[in-house]
C-alpha positions in Angstrom: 100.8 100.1 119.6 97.7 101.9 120.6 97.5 103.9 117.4 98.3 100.4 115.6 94.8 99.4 117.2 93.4 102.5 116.2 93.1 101.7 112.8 91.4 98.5 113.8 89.0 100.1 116.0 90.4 98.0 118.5 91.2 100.7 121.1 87.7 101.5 123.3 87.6 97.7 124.3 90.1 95.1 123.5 90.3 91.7 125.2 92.3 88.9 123.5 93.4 85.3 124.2 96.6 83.3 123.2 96.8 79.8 124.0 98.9 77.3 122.6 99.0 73.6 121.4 95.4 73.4 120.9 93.4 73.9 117.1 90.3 75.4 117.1 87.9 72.3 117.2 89.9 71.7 120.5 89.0 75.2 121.6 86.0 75.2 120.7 85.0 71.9 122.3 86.7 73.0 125.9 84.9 76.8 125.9 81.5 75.5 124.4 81.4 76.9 121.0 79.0 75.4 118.4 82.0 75.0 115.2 79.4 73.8 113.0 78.2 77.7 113.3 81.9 79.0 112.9 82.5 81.1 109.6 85.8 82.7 107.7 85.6 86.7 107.7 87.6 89.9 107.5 87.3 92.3 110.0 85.2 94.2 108.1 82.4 91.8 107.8 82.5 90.6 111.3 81.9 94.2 112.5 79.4 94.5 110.0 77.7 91.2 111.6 78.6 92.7 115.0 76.7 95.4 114.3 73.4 93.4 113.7 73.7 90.6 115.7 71.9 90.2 119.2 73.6 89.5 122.8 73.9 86.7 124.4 76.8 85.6 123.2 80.9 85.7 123.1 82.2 86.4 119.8 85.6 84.7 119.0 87.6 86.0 116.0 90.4 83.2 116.1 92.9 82.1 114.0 96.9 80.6 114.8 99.6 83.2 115.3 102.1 80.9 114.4 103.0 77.0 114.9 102.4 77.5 118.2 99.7 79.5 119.4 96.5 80.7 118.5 95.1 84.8 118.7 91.7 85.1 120.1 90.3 88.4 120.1 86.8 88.5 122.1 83.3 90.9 120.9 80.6 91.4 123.6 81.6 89.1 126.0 84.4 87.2 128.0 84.1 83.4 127.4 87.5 82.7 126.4 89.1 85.0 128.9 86.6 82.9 131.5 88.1 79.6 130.7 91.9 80.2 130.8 92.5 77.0 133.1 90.5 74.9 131.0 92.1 75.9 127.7 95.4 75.7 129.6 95.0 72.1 131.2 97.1 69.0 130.4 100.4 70.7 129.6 99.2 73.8 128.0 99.4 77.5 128.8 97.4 80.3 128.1 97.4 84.0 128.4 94.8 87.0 128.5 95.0 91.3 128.1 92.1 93.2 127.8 91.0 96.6 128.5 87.2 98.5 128.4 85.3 101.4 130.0 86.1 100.2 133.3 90.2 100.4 132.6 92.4 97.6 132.0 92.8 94.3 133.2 95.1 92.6 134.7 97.3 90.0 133.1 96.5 86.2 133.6 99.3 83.7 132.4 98.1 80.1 133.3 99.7 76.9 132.1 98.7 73.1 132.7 95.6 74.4 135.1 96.8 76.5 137.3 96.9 80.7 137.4 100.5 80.9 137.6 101.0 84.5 137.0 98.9 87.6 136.9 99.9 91.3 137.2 98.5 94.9 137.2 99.1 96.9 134.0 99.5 100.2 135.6 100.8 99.7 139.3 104.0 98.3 139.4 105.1 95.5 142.0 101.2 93.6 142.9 101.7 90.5 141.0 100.2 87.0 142.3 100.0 82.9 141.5 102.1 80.0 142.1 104.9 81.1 140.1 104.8 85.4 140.2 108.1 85.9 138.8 107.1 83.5 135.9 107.4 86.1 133.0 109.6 88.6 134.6 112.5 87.8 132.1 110.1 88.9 129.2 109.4 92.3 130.9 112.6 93.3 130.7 112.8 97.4 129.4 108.9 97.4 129.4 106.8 99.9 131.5 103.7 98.9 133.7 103.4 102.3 136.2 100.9 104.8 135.1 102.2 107.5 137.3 105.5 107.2 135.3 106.6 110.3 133.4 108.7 109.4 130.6 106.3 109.4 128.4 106.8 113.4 128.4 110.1 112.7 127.1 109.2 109.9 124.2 110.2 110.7 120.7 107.6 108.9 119.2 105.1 110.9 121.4 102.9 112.6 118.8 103.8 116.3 118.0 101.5 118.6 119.6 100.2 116.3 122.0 101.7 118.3 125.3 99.5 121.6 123.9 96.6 119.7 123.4 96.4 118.6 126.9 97.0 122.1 128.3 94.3 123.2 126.1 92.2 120.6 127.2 93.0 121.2 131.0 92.1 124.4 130.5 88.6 123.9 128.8 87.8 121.1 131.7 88.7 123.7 134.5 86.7 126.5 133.0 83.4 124.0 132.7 83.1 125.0 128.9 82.2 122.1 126.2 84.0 121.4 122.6 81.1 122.7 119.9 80.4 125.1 117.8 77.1 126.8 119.6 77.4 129.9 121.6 79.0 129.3 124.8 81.2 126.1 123.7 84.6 125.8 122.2 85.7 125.0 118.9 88.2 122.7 118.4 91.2 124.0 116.8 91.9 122.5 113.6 95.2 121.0 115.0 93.8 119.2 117.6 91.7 117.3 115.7 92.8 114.0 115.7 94.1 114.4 119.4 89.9 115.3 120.4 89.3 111.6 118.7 91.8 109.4 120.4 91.0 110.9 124.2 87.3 110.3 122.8 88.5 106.7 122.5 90.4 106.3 125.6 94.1 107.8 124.8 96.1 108.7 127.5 99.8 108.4 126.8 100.7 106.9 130.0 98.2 104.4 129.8 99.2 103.9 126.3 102.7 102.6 127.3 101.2 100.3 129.6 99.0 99.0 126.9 102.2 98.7 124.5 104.2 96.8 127.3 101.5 93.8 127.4 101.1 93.4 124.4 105.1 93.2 123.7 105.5 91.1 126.2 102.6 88.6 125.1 104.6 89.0 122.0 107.7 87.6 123.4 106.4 85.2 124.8 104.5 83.9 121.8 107.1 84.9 119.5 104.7 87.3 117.4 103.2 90.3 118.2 99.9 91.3 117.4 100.5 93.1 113.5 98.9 94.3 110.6 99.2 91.0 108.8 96.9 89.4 110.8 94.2 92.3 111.7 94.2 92.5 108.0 93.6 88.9 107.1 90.2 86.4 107.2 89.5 84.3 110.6 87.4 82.1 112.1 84.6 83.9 113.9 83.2 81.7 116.8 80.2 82.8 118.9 80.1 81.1 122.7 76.9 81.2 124.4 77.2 83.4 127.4 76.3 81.2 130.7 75.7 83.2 133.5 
């Protein structure tokens, strides 16, 4: 899954929203977005207004899943995240992953109002709200312990991955920098691609964890995240940030 986000540029920072029930007016209305302002675009052309656009606001790039739910994947700020109980109240649930700089967060499941579940990523066991077993059927087979090692042993681990880290290890311990000017270290041809994705926050471990949420969000709204809809046009939103 994190080399699915990859692609979409998705992987340094990612925070998303499901919620169900509700249309986008609706949402719109309870998180204090201006639809008059909303838009339809590809995810090329909201990056390309990401890129010029100023702060000060959330950026919403929403559109329904399926019957059921709506996606919600947030830019530059956390409105929708923020306002889980709200989007959740009278008889409606609502869910949040997100990850940044900072490492990921946890996962919120609310429904009708009230935080009913929420649960570490990477440590396994801490999990709180009215209800902490609430999704525990949907975890079923999925990995949330960073310090888990089966990863070492996953066939769909890429090929080469275990040399690059030596490699890397070694260059780390030795105080020497990737470059091509006298003193640093080229990067081997082969470890190209590998050099980008720890630039942009790979870590194999981390990476199952990441795949695990987002499966289980999956099951629960019964559709992953996929290339359909990355590839398709949305609604882009922008919320005023209140402090």
């Amino acid at each position: 899954m994190w080399h699915f986000l990859w692609k979409y540029a998705l992987t340094t920072e990612f925070s998303a929203v499901w919620v169900d029930r509700l249309g986008l007016d609706e949402v719109g209305r309870r998180v204090g977005a201006d639809v008059r302002d909303a838009r339809r675009l590809n995810r090329d052309e909201l990056a390309d207004e990401l890129f010029h656009m100023n702060g000060g606001a959330t950026v919403v790039w929403a559109d329904r899943l399926n019957d059921d739910w709506l996606q919600m994947i947030e830019f530059r700020g956390f409105a929708c995240s923020n306002a889980l109980t709200g989007l959740s109240a009278h008889g409606g649930r609502a869910v949040s992953v997100g990850w940044g700089l900072n490492g990921l967060r946890d996962l919120t499941y609310v429904t009708d109002g009230f935080h009913t579940t929420g649960f570490s990523l990477t440590v396994p066991g801490g999990r709180y709200g009215s209800a902490p077993d609430a999704l525990d059927s949907l975890a079923e087979g999925l990995l949330f312990d960073i310090d888990d090692t089966s990863w070492m042993t996953d066939p769909e681990l890429p090929p080469g991955w275990l040399d690059f880290e030596e490699w890397s290890a070694d260059l780390e311990e030795s105080g020497r920098a990737v470059g091509d000017m006298e003193g640093e270290e080229p990067l081997p041809e082969a470890f190209g691609d590998f050099y980008a994705w720890s630039l942009n926050g790979y870590h194999p471990p981390l990476a199952t964890c990441v795949t695990s949420a987002l499966t289980l969000v999956g099951r629960l709204t019964g559709r992953e995240i996929d290339d359909a809809w990355l590839s398709g046009t949305h609604v882009r939103l922008t919320i005023p940030n209140r402090l």
